[in-house]
C-alpha positions in Angstrom: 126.0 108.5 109.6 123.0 106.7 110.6 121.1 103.8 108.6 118.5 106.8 106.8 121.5 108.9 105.5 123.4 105.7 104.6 120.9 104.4 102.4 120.0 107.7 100.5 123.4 108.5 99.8 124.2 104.9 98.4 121.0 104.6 96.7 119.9 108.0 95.5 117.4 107.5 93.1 114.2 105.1 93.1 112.6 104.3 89.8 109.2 103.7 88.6 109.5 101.9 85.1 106.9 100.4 84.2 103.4 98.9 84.5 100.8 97.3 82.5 97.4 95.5 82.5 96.3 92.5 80.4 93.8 89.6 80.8 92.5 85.9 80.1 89.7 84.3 80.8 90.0 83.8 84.5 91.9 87.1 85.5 93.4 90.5 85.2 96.9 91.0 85.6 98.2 94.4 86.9 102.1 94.1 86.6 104.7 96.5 87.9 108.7 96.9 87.6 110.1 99.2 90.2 114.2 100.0 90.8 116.3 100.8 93.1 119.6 101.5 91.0 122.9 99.3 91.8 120.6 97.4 94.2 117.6 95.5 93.0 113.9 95.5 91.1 111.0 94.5 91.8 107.8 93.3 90.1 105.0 93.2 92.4 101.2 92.3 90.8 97.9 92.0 91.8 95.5 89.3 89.8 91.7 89.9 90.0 89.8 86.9 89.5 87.0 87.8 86.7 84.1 85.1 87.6 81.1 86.3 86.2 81.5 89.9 87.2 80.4 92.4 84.2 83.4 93.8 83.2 84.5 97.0 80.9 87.2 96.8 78.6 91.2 97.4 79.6 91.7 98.6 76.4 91.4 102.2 77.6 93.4 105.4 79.1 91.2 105.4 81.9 92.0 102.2 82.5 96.0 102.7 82.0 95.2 106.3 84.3 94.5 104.0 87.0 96.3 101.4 86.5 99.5 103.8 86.5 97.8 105.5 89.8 97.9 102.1 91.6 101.6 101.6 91.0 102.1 105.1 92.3 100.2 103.9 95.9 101.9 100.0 95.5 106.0 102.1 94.8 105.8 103.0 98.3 106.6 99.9 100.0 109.7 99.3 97.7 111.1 102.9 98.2 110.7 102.8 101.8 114.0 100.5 102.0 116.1 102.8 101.2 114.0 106.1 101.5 116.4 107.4 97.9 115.8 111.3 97.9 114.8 111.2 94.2 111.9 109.0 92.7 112.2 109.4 89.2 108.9 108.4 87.1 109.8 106.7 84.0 106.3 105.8 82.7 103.8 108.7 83.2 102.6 111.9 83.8 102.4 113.9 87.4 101.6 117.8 87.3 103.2 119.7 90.6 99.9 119.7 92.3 99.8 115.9 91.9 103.7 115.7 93.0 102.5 118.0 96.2 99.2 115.5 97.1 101.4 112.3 96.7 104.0 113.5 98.8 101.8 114.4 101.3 100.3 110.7 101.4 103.7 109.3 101.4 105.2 111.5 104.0 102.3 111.2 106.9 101.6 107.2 105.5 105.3 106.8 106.9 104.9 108.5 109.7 105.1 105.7 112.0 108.2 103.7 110.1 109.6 107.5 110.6 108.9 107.7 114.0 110.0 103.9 115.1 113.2 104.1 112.9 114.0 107.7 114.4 114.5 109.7 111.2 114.4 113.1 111.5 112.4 114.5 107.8 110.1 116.9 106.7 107.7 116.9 103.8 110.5 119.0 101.8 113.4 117.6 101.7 112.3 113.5 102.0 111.4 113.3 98.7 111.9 114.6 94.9 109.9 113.7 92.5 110.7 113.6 88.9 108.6 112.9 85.8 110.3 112.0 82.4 107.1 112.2 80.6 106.2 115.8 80.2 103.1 115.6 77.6 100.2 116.4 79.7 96.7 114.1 79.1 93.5 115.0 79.1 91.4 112.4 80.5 87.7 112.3 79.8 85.2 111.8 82.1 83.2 108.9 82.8 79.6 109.3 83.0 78.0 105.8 83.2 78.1 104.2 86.8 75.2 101.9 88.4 73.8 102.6 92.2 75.6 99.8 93.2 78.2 99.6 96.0 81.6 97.8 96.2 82.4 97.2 99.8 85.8 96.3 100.6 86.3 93.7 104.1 88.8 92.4 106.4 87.4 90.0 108.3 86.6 92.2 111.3 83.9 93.9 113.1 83.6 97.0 111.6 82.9 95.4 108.3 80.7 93.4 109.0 78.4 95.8 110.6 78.8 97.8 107.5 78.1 94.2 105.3 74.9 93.9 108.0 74.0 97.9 108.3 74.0 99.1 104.9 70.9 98.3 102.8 72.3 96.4 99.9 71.3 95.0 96.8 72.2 92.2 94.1 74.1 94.6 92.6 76.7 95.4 95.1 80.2 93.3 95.7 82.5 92.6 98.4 86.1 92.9 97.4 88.7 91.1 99.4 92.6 91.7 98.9 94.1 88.3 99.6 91.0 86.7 101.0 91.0 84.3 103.8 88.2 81.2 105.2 87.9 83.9 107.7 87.2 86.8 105.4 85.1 84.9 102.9 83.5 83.4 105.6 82.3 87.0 107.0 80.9 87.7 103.2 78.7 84.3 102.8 77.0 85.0 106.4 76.2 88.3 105.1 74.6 86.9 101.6 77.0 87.0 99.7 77.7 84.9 96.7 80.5 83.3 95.0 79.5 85.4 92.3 79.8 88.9 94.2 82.8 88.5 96.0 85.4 90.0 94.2 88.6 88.6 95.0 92.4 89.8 94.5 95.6 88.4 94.7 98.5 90.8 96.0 101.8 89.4 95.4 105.2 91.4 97.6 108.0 91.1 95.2 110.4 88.7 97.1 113.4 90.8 97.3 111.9 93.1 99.0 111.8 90.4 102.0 115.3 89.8 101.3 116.4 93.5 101.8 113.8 93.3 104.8 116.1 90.3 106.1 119.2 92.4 105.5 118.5 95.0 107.8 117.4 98.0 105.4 114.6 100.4 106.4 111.3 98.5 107.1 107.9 99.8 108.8 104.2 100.2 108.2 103.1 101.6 105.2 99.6 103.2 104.3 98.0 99.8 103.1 94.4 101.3 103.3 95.5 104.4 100.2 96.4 101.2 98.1 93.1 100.2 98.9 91.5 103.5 97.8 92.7 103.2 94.7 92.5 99.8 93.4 88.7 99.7 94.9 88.1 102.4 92.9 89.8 100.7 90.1 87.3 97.7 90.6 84.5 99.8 90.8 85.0 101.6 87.3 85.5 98.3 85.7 82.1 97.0 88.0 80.1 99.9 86.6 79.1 101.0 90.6 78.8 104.0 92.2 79.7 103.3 95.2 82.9 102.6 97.3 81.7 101.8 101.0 84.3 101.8 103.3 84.3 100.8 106.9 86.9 103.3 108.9 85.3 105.1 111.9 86.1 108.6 113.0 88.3 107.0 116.3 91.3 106.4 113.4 91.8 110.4 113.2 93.7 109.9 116.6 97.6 110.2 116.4 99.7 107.6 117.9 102.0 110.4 119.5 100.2 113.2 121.6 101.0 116.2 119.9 102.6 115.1 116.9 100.8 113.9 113.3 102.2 110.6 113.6 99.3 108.3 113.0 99.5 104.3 112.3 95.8 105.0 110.7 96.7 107.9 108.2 95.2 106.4 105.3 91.8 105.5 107.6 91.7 109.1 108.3 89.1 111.5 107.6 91.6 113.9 106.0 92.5 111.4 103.4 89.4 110.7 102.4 88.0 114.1 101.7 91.9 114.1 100.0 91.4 110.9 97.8 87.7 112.2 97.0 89.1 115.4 95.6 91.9 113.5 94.2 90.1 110.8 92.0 87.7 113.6 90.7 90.3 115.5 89.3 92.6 113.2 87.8 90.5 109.9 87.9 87.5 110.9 86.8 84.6 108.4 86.9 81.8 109.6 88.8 82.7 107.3 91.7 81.8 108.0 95.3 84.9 107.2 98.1 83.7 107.4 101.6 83.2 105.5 104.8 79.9 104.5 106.0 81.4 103.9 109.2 82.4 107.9 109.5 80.1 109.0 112.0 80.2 106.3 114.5 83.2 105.3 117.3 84.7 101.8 117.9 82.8 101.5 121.0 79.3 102.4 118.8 80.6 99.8 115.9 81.0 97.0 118.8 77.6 97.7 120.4 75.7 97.2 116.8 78.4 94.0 116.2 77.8 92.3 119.5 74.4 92.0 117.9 75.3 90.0 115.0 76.1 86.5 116.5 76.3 84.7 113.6 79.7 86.2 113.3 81.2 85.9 116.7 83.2 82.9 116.2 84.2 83.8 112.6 85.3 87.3 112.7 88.9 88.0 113.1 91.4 91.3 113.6 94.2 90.2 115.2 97.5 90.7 112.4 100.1 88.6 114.8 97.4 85.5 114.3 97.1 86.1 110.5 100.5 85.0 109.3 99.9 81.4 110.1 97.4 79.2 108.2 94.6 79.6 110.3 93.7 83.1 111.3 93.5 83.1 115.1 93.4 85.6 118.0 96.8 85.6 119.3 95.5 87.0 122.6 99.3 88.5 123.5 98.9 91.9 121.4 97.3 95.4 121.7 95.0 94.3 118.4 93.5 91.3 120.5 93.3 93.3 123.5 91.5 96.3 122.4 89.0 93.9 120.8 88.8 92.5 123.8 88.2 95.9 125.7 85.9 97.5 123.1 83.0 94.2 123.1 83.4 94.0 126.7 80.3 96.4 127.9 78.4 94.0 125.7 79.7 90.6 126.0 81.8 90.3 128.9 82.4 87.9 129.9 81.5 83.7 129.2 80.5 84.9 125.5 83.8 86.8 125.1 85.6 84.3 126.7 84.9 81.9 124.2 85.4 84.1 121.6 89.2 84.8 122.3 89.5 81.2 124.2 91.0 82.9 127.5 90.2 85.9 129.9 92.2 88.7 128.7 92.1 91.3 131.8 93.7 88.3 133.6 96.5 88.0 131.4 99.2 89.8 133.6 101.5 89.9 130.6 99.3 92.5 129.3 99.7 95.2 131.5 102.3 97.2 129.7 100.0 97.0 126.4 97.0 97.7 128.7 98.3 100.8 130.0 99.5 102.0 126.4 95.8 101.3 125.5 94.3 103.7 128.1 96.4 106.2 127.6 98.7 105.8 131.0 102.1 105.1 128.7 104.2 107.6 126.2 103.0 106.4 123.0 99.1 104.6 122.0 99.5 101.6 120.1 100.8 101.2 116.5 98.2 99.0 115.1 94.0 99.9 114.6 92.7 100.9 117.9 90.6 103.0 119.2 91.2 106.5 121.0 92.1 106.8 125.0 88.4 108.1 125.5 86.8 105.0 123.8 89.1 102.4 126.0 88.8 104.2 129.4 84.9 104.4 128.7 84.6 100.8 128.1 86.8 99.8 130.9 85.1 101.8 133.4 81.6 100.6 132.4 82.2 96.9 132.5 83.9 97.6 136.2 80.8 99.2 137.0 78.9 96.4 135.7 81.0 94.0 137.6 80.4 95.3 140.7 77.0 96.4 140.7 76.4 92.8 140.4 79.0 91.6 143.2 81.7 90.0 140.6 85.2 89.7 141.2 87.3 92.1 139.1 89.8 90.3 136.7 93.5 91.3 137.1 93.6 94.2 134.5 90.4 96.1 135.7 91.3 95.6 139.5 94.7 97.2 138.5 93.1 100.0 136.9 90.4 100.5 139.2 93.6 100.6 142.2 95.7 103.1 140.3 93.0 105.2 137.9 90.0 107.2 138.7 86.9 106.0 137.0 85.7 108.3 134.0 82.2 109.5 134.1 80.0 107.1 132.5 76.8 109.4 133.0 77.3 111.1 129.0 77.7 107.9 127.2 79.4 108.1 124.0 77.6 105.6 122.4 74.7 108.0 121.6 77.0 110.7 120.0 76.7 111.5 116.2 79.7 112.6 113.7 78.3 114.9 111.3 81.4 115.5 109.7 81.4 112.4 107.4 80.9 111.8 103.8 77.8 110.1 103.6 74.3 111.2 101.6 70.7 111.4 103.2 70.1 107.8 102.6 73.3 106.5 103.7 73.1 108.3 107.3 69.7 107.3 108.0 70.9 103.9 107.5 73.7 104.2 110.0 71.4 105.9 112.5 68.8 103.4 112.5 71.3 100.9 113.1 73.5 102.9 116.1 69.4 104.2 117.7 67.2 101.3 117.3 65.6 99.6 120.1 67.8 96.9 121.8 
C-alpha cells in the first residue's frame, strides 16, 4: 500500500466546519476551522488591513457567500495531506453543478503534487463531496460597482507592465497577499499610495507544517484560484468593477507533453472563462475577472518590461530567494533562469548582469535546468515559465545578436548552439496577437499600444 492509499484509508473524511468574518478598526478577520478526523485541525486566516479604503458592510449573505467560497479555495491545501476520499461540508451549501466545477479546480490544481508524488486518480473517484446543509439560497444580485480596477501584484515583471500598461485612475488599488519591500516597492514606482494598496495577511495553520515535516502528502497547490476569489472578495467590498490580472496566454502550456498536468492551472485561460462563469452564477456582483495580460507571451511582456527601468533593480520572481528576509534572485533555479532567458534579447548582457549579480548562461550548474527549459528534457519546469517556443526564440536571437557583433558565446548558448539547430527567427513572435482573451475594446487597445508602439 503506497503513502496515497495509506492516508485515505486512515483518514477518510476531511471536514469543513466553519468560517466567519468580523472586524475592528484596523482590519477584517476571515477565520476558518478545517479537520482532518483522529488527526488534526486547522485554523488558517487572512486579515485585510482597512486603511482608508471605502468599505461596504460584512453584515451581509453576500458577504458570508464569499467568505464561505474563499474557505472552499483556502480547504485545499489542508486536504491535500492526506488526499481523504470524502470532504464533508459542515457549514454551507454546494448544488451538484457546484460539487462538479470544484472538483474540477481541485483535481487539475493538483495535478502536479499528483504527478511528482506518483498517484494514479481520476476526477471520479479522488474526491466526494458531501454537504450537510441542504436548504438552497437564493442570493441577490449586486448591481452597484464603480469603473475602478483592483489589480493584484507579485513583485514581478508581468505586473508591473500591467501596473505601467493599463490606464488607471485614483480609483483603482493594488492588492498584495503577504506583501514584501519588494512588492510594495513595485506599487509606489508605479504611483501608488499608501492609501491604495490593499494589503492582506495570509496565515498557514502551523500544523499543517508539522504534518509537512512528518512526511504526509505535500505539493503545489492552485495559489492563483485563492487569489480569484478573495480579489473578487476585495473588489465587492471596494465597490470596483474591475479585477485586472496579469497571467499571459504562455501559462496554458502543460508541464508534461501530452498530459493536462499543468503547474499554472489556475493562470490558465480555461479557469478564467471557468471562474468568470462561476462568480456570475453563484457570486453575483457585477464584477469583471480577467487578465489584461491574455493576449500577449512572456517574451512580448519582457520586451514592454525591459522598458520600464525604474524597476529593474526592484522587481523580483525568483520563489527559492523569497523565503529568506530579503527577496533575492537565487540564480541556481529554473525561475531565475527563465527570467534570465526571456529579458535577454533586450538586455543582455552588462544590464542583466547586474540585475541577477552573475552571468547565468555561464553557470554550468544550470545545464540540466537549461535543457528542461528548451524543451530538450522529459518534463518543462514546475514553477511559472514560459513555453518551449518562447525560450528557444529568445535564446536563438540573443546568439544571433552575439555573433553578428563578434561576442564570445557564454557557456549555455555555445552548448546549445553545438548540440541544437537554431529556430527561425524571421516570424518573430513578438508581433503576434491573442484574440482569445477576456478583455473589452478599451482594455485591448491599451495592451496594443503598449506591445506596437514605437521603440
Amino acid at each position: 500500500m503506497n503513502r496515497f492509499q495509506e492516508c485515505r484509508k486512515t483518514y477518510p473524511e476531511f471536514w469543513y466546519n466553519s468560517y466567519s468574518s468580523y472586524e475592528d478598526e484596523k482590519t477584517i478577520y476571515l477565520e476558518y476551522e478545517f479537520e482532518i478526523p483522529n488527526l488534526t485541525k486547522f485554523y488558517p486566516k487572512l486579515q485585510i488591513a482597512k486603511k482608508n479604503l471605502p468599505l461596504k458592510s460584512l453584515n451581509s449573505i453576500q458577504v458570508n457567500n464569499m467568505v464561505f467560497h474563499i474557505g472552499l479555495v483556502e480547504l485545499i491545501s489542508y486536504w491535500k495531506s492526506t488526499c481523504s476520499p470524502k470532504v464533508v461540508i459542515q457549514c454551507g451549501y454546494l448544488s451538484e453543478e457546484q460539487i462538479t466545477w470544484w472538483k474540477k479546480l481541485y483535481f487539475y490544481g493538483l495535478g502536479e503534487l499528483f504527478y511528482r508524488n506518483q498517484i494514479q486518480t481520476d476526477m471520479e473517484s479522488f474526491m466526494d463531496i458531501e454537504c450537510k446543509e441542504i436548504e438552497k439560497f437564493e442570493y441577490p444580485e449586486i448591481q452597484e460597482q464603480s469603473e475602478g480596477y483592483i489589480i493584484p501584484i507579485g513583485g514581478g515583471k508581468d505586473s508591473v507592465v500591467t501596473l505601467e500598461t493599463l490606464n488607471r485612475s485614483k480609483n483603482d488599488y493594488c492588492l498584495i497577499i503577504n506583501p514584501k519591500p519588494t512588492t510594495l516597492k513595485c506599487a509606489q514606482i508605479a504611483g501608488m499610495d499608501e492609501d491604495h494598496i490593499i494589503e492582506i495577511c495570509r496565515t498557514i495553520d502551523k500544523s499543517l507544517i508539522e504534518l509537512n515535516s512528518k512526511g504526509f502528502i505535500n505539493g503545489h497547490t492552485p495559489f492563483s484560484a485563492m487569489l480569484a476569489f478573495v480579489s473578487y472578495f476585495i473588489a465587492y467590498l471596494t465597490g470596483k468593477k474591475y479585477i485586472a490580472l496579469s497571467n499571459e496566454n504562455s501559462a496554458n502550456e502543460s508541464n508534461i507533453v501530452g498530459e493536462k498536468v499543468n503547474h499554472q492551472y489556475s493562470k490558465s485561460f480555461e479557469f478564467e472563462c471557468d471562474f468568470e462563469e462561476y462568480a456570475s452564477k453563484y457570486l453575483k456582483a457585477p464584477v469583471k475577472y480577467f487578465s489584461f495580460l491574455r493576449p500577449l507571451n512572456e517574451l512580448q511582456i519582457a520586451k514592454i518590461f525591459a522598458k520600464y527601468e525604474q524597476y529593474h533593480q526592484i522587481f523580483k520572481s525568483c520563489n527559492v530567494g523569497s523565503k529568506g528576509k530579503e527577496w533575492i534572485w537565487c540564480c541556481n533555479c529554473a525561475k531565475c533562469l527563465f527570467a534570465y532567458i526571456i529579458l535577454s534579447p533586450y538586455l543582455y548582457s552588462e544590464k542583466l548582469i547586474s540585475i541577477f549579480g552573475e552571468d547565468l548562461f555561464e553557470k554550468q550548474e544550470l545545464l540540466d535546468t537549461f535543457l528542461e527549459l528548451t524543451g530538450n528534457k522529459a518534463t518543462k519546469p514546475f514553477d511559472c515559465v514560459g513555453t518551449f517556443e518562447e525560450v528557444n526564440f529568445a535564446i536563438s536571437t540573443v546568439i544571433q545578436k552575439l555573433e553578428k557583433s563578434q561576442k564570445k558565446l557564454p557557456y549555455l548558448l555555445e552548448y546549445y548552439k553545438m548540440h541544437y539547430n537554431l529556430v527561425d527567427t524571421v516570424e518573430d513572435i513578438t508581433k503576434r496577437y491573442n484574440d482569445e482573451n477576456n478583455l473589452n475594446e478599451a482594455q485591448n487597445a491599451m495592451v496594443i499600444k503598449a506591445l506596437f508602439q514605437k521603440e
